[in-house]
C-alpha positions in Angstrom: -168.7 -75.1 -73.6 -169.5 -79.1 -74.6 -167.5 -80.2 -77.6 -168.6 -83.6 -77.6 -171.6 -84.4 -76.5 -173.8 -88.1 -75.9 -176.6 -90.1 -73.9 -173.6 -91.6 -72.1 -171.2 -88.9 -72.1 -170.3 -85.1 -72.9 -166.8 -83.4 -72.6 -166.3 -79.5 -71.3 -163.6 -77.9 -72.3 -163.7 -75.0 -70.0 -162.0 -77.4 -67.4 -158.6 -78.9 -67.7 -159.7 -81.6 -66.0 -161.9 -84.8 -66.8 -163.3 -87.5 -65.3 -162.0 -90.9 -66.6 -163.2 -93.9 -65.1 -163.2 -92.3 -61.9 -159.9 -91.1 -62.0 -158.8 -87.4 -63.5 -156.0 -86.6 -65.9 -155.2 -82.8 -66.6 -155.1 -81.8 -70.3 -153.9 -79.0 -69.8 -149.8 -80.7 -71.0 -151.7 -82.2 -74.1 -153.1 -78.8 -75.4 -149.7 -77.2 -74.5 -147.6 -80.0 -76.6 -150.3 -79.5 -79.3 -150.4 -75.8 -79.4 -146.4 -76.3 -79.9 -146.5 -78.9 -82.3 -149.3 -76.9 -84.5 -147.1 -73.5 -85.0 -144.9 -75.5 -86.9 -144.6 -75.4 -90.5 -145.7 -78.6 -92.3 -144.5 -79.1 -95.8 -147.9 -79.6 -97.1 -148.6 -76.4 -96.2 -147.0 -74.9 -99.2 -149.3 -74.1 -102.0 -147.2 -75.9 -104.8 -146.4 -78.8 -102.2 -144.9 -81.9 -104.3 -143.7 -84.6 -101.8 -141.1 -85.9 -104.9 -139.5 -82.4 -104.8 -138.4 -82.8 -101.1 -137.8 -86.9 -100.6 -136.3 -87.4 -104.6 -138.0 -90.4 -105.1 -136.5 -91.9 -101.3 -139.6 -93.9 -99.9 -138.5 -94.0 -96.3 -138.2 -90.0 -96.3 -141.7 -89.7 -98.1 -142.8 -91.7 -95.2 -141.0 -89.8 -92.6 -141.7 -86.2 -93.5 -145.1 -87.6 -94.2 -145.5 -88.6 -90.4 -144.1 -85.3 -89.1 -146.8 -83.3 -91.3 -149.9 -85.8 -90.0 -148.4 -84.9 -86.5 -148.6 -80.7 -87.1 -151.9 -81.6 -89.0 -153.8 -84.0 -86.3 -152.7 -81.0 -83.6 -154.1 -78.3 -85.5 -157.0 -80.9 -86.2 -157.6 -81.8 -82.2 -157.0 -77.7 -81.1 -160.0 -77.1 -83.3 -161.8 -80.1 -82.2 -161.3 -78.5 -78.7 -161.6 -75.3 -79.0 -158.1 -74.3 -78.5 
């Protein structure tokens, strides 16, 4: 199966392997930290999420928890893209 496909290049994600520059790298570790990284629960995920009910008004814990649910997101985002 070709997720991304181009003139120049195309991706299959059938093998865990790619060809990058003439070397390979095994993707296999990335899916697996992503498939752990996506079970986890991300505060946005809640239906009446309000980002002022968990940080108080605290800036640098908006920002915080706000990086840790773009992380669960982008791996749920990148297993799709995939095909994961």
């Amino acid at each position: 199966m070709t997720v991304y496909s181009s003139s120049a290049s195309s991706i299959d994600v059938a093998s865990t392997e790619r060809s990058v520059r003439g070397g390979l790298i095994d993707l296999f570790p990335m899916v697996e930290m992503s498939r752990e990284i996506a079970a986890k629960t991300a505060r946005y995920d809640a239906e009446d999420f309000m980002i002022d009910d968990y940080a108080g008004g605290n800036i640098d814990d908006a920002f915080r928890m706000g990086q840790e649910d773009g992380e669960i997101l982008f791996a749920r985002r990148l297993l799709t893209l995939i095909g994961s």
